[in-house]
N, C-alpha and C positions, 0 to 999 in steps of 0.2 A: 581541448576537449570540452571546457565546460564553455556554457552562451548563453546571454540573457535574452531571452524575447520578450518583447512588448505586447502582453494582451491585453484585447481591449476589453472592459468588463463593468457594467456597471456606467456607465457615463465617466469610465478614467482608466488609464492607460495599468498595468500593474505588471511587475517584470518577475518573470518564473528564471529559474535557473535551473540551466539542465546541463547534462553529460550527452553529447549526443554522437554515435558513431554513423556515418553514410555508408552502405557499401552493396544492400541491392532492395528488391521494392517488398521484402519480406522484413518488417517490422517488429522484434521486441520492446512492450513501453511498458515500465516499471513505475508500481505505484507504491510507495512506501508508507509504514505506519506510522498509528499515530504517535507523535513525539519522536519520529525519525526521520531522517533525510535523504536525497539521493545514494549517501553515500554507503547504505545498507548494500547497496550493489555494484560496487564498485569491481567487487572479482569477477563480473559478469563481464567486464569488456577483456578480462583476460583469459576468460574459456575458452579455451578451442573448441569445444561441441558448440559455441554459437559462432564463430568465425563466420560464418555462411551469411548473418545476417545484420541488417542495421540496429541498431542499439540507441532506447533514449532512456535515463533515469533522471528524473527533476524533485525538485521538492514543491511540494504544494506549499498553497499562499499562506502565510504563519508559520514556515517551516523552514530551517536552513537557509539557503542564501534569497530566500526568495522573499519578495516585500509582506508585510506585515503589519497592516493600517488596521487603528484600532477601531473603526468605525464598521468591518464587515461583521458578520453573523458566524461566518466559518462554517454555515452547515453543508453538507457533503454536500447537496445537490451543487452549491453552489462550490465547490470542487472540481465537478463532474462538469460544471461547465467550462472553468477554467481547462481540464484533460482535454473536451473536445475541439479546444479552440485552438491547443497547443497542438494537436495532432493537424487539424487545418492546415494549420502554420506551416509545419513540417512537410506538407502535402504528403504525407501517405496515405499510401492506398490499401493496402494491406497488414494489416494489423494484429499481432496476438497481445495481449495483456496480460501481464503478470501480477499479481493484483496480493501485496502482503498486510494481511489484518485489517487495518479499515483503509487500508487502499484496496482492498476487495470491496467494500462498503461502494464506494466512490465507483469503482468501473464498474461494477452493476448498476449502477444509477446512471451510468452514460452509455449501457451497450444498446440502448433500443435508439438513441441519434448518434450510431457509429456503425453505417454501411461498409466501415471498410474492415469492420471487426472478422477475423478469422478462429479465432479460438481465445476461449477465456481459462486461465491456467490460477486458479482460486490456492494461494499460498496461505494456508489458517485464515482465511480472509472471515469478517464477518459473515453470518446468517442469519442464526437464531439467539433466542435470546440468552444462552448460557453461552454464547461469545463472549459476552462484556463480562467478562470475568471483574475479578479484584480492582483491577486499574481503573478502566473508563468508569467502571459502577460508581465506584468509591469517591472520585474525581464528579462526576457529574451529580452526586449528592450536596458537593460544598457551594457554597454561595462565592460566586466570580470572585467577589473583594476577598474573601477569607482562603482561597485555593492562590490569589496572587500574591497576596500578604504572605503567606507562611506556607500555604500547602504544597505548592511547586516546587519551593526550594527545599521540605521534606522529602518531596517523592525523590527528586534527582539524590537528596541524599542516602536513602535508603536504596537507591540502586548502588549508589558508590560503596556501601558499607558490605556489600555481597562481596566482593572483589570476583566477580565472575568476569571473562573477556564481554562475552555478550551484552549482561546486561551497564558492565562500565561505558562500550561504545553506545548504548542507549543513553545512560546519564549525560554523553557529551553531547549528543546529535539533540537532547532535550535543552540543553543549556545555548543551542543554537538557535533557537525556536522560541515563541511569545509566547507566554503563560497563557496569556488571554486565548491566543489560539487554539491553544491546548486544550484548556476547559472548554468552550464554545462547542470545539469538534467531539470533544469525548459527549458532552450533553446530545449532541444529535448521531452519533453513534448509538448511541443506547437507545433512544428514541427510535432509531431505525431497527436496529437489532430486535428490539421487541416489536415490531410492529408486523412481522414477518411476511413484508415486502423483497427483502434481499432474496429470502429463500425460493420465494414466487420465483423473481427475476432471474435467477440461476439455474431453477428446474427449466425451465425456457429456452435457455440455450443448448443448442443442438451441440455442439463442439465446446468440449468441457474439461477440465481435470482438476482435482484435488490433491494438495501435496500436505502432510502434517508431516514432524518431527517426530522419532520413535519414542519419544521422552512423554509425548503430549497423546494419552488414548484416545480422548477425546468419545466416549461411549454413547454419550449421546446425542454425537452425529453417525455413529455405526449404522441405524438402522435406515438413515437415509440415501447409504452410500450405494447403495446396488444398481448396476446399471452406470457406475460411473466411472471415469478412469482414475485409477488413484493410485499417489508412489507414497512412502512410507521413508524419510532419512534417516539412514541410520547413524547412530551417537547424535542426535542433535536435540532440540528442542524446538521453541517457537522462533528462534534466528536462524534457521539453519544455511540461509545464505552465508553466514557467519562460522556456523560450529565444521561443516562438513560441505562445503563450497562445490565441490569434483561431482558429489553424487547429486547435490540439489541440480546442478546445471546439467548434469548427466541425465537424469528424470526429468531434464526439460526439453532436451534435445530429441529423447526419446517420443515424449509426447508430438514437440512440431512435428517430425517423420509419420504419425498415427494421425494426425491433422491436415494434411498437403490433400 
């Protein structure tokens, strides 16, 4: 299942790792967050509510099995170039995006060079600027040297000392991943989150949906939600690919049906 492709980027070749199922020209591609890896969606190839369609989850560059040269910037756009090239690759034609956290960040910065984009499916993805919660904020305040000396290996610990399922598989899929990535991407998270360009790029799209955890109110995205299609999971929180897998993918299957 899983395949390295060769993208070209930059003047040098850099290899993504993906999960990828074939099976017809309707496309789910999984963007994962930050300090996590394809493998947030791993129960997604065991859903039957997607059986119908083809299936890609990868990890972005500094992330998971995928290369990780300390010379890039790591900022989304240049993410969002990597997704499009990967999707070339793959030659699809037809596209929905499932976009978790600041892999939301990321496929809004690549749906205006993505023709073949069908629906954007916004899983807590970045918008505004009280996205960057606790984590990226906190993280793109330290200075690169002092968050790879010591502060990376605090945050992964202090997920470990939760003993929670969700955020332990965050601690490993972060311990999979370059610190340096980590910070880089969370600095231009934030950046972007405030800058409120995502939210522009998201009012924009015609074919749309919103999923949060019922754990996470999130109030002050309430008053932007009208007008939009939005599922709510319940017992979950901000993984709920994780916590409640049946209904997250249930509410996705729901959507591509309101989407065709």
């Amino acid at each position: 299942m899983m395949n390295d492709y060769k993208i070209p980027f930059r003047n040098r070749i850099v290899n993504i790792a993906a999960n990828v199922r074939t099976h017809s020209d309707q496309w789910l591609v999984f963007l994962h967050g930050l300090g996590c890896t394809k493998a947030a969606f791993d129960t997604a190839f065991a859903a039957k509510e997607l059986e119908d369609f083809s299936l890609c989850a990868f990890d972005f560059l500094g992330f998971g099995d995928s290369d990780a040269p300390n010379d890039l910037s790591y900022e989304l756009n240049d993410q969002a170039e990597i997704l499009i090239a990967l999707i070339n690759q793959l030659s699809i034609k037809k596209v929905h995006l499932v976009a978790h956290s600041m892999g939301g960040a990321i496929g809004l910065l690549a749906t205006e060079k993505l023709p073949e984009l069908v629906s954007f499916i916004n899983v807590e993805g970045n918008l505004l600027n009280e996205d960057c919660g606790i984590v990226s904020r906190k993280i793109a305040t330290q200075k690169e040297e002092d968050f790879i000396r010591t502060g990376f290996h605090e945050f992964v610990q202090s997920l470990e000392a939760t003993k929670q399922d969700d955020l332990l598989h965050w601690a490993k899929w972060c311990r999979e991943g370059s610190p340096i990535a980590f910070h880089r991407s969370a600095c231009s998270l934030v950046t972007w989150s405030d800058s409120g360009n995502l939210f522009s790029i998201f009012q924009a799209i015609q074919n749309k949906a919103y999923i949060r955890g019922e754990e996470n109110l999130q109030l002050y995205l309430q008053p932007h939600l009208d007008g939009w299609h939005s599922y709510v999971i319940p017992a979950s929180g901000h993984f709920m690919m994780l916590e409640n897998a049946r209904s997250f993918y249930t509410s996705i299957a729901h959507w591509l049906k309101q989407s065709k």
